[in-house]
VEXLUM-955231 format. One line per 2 residues: number of its first residue (from 1); their letters; for each residue z, y, x of C-alpha. Coordinates in Angstrom, 1 decimal. Each point is the difference from the previous one (the first is absolute). Last residue first. Example, Ala and Ser with C-alpha at 12.3 -4.5 7.8 and 13.67 -1.06 7.14 Angstrom:
2 = SA = 7.1,-1.1,13.7 | 0.7,-3.4,-1.4
REM end
This chain:
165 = XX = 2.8,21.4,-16.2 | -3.0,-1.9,0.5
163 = XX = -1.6,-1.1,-3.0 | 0.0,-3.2,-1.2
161 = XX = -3.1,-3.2,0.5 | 2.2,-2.2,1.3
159 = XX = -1.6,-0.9,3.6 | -1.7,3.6,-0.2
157 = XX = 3.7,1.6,-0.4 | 1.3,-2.5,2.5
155 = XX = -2.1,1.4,2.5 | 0.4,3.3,-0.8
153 = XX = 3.8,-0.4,0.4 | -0.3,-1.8,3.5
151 = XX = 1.2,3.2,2.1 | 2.2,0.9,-2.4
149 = XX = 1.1,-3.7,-0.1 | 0.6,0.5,3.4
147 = XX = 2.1,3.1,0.3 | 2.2,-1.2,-2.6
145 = XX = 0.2,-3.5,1.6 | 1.1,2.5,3.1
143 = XX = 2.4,2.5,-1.8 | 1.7,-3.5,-2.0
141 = XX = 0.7,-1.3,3.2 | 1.2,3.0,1.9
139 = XX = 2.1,0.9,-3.5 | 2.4,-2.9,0.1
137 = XX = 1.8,1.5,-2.2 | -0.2,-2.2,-3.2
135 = XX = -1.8,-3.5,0.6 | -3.8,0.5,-0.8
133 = XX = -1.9,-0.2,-3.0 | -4.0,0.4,-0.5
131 = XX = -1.7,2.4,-2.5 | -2.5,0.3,-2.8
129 = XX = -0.7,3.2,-2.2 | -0.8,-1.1,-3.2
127 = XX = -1.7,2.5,-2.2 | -0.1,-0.1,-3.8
125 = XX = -2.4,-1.5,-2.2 | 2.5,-2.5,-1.8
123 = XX = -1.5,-3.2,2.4 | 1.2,2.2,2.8
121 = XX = -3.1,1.7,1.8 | 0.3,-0.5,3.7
119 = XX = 1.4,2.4,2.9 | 0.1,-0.8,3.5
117 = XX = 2.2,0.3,3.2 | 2.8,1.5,-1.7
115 = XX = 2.9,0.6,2.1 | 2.1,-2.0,0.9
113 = XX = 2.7,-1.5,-1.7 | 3.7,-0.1,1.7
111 = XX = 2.1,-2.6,-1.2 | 3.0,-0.6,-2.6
109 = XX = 0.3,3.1,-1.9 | -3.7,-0.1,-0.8
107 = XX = -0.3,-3.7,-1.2 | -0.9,1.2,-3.5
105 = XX = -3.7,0.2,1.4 | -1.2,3.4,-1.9
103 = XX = -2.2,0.5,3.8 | -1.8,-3.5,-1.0
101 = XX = 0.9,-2.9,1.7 | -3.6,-2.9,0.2
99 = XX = 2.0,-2.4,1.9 | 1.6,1.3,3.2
97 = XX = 3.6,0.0,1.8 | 0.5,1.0,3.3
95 = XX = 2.4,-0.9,3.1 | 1.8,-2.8,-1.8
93 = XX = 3.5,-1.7,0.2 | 1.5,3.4,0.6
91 = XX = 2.6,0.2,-3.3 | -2.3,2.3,-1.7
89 = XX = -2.9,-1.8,1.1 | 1.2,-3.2,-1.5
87 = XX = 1.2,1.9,-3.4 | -3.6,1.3,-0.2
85 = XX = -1.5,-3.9,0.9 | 2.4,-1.6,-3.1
83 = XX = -0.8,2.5,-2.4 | -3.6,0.6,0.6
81 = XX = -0.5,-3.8,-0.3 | -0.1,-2.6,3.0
79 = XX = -2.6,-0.4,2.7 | 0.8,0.3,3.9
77 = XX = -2.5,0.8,2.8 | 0.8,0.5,3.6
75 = XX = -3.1,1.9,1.4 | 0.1,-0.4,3.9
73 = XX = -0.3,3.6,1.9 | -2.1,1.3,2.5
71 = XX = 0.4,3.5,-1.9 | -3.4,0.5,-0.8
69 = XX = 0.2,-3.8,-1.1 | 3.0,0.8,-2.5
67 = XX = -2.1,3.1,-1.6 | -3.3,-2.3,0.2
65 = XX = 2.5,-2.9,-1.9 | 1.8,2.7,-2.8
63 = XX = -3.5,1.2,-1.0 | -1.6,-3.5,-0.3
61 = XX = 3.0,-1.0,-1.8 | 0.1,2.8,-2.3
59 = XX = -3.7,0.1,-1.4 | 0.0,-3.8,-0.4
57 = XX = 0.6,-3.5,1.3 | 2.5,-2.4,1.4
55 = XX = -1.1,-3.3,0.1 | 2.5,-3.3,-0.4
53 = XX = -2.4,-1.7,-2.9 | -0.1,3.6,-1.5
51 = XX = 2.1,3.2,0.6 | -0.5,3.4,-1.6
49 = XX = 0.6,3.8,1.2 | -1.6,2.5,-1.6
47 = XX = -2.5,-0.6,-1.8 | 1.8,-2.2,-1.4
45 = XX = 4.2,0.2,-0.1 | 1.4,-2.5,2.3
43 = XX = 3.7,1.5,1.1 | -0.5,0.3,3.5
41 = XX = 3.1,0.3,2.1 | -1.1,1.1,3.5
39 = XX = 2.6,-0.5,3.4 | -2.4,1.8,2.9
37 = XX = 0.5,-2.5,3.1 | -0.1,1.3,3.7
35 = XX = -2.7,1.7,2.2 | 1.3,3.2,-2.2
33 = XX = 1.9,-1.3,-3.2 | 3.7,0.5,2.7
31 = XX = -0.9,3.6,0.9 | -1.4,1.0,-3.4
29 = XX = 3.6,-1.9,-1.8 | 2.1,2.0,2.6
27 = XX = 3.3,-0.3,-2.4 | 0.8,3.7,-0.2
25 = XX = -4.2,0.4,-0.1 | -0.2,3.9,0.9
23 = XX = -3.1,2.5,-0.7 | -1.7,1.2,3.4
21 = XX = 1.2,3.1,1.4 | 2.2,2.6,-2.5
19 = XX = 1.3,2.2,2.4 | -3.6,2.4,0.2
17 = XX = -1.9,-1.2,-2.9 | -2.9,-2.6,1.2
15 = XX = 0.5,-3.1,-2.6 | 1.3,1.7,-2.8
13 = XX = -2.7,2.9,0.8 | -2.9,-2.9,0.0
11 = XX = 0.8,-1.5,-2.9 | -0.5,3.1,-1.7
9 = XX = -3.2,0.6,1.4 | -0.9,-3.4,-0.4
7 = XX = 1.2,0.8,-3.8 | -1.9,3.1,-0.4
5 = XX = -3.2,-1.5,1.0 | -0.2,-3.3,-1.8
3 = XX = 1.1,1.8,-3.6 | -3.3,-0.1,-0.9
1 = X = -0.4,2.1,-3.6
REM end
């Protein structure tokens, strides 16, 4: 079933209820990425993200640059484990987090995930939903990557060869 309808629709109340405007950033993190610097931690996980010989590539990267370049802004790149770039985003080091995340990512209580931009078969058979993490309440940034990657999801779908949520 495509899903693609009801949320835009859903988005699209949040975003246009009377009272409720346009989702808050308590710490402005939309206003300061856009024509600034968006913070990424990138854990390297192939296809998703990977870096050789000083070049980033992958699924992730690309997506995460275009998003930054639609927003005039300069990627900031920094690599580390899951661990160490989650507790960096929870503290406000980092803007987003991405390496391959699934929507079971264990880092739930510590950042925001997106939703799922596009589903692959886990190595067991089951679905894998894949996400993207952003600090916790800053809700204009993670409404606009989530408007994005929806935009972007059947893109990334073909790239992978998954589904589209």
């Amino acid at each position: 079933m495509d899903r693609r309808p009801f949320l835009a629709v859903a988005l699209a109340a949040v975003l246009f209820l009377p009272g409720c405007g346009i989702p808050a950033d308590p710490e402005g993190t939309l206003e300061r990425v856009s024509g600034g610097v968006l913070r990424v931690g990138m854990s390297e996980h192939d296809p998703w993200t990977a870096l050789e010989d000083g070049e980033r590539s992958g699924v992730e990267v690309r997506l995460i640059e275009e998003f930054a370049a639609e927003r005039d802004a300069e990627v900031d790149w920094h690599d580390g484990g899951e661990e160490f770039l989650i507790g960096e985003l929870h503290r406000g080091a980092l803007d987003v987090v991405v390496g391959g995340l699934t929507e079971k990512s264990p880092w739930v209580d510590q950042a925001a995930l997106t939703r799922p931009y596009v589903v692959l078969t886990g190595p067991d058979g089951s679905p894998e939903p894949h996400v993207m993490a952003t600090r916790m309440g800053e809700n204009a940034l993670l409404v606009a990557l989530e408007r994005f990657l929806l935009e972007h999801e059947v893109e990334a779908a073909e790239e992978l060869d998954g589904e589209v949520p």
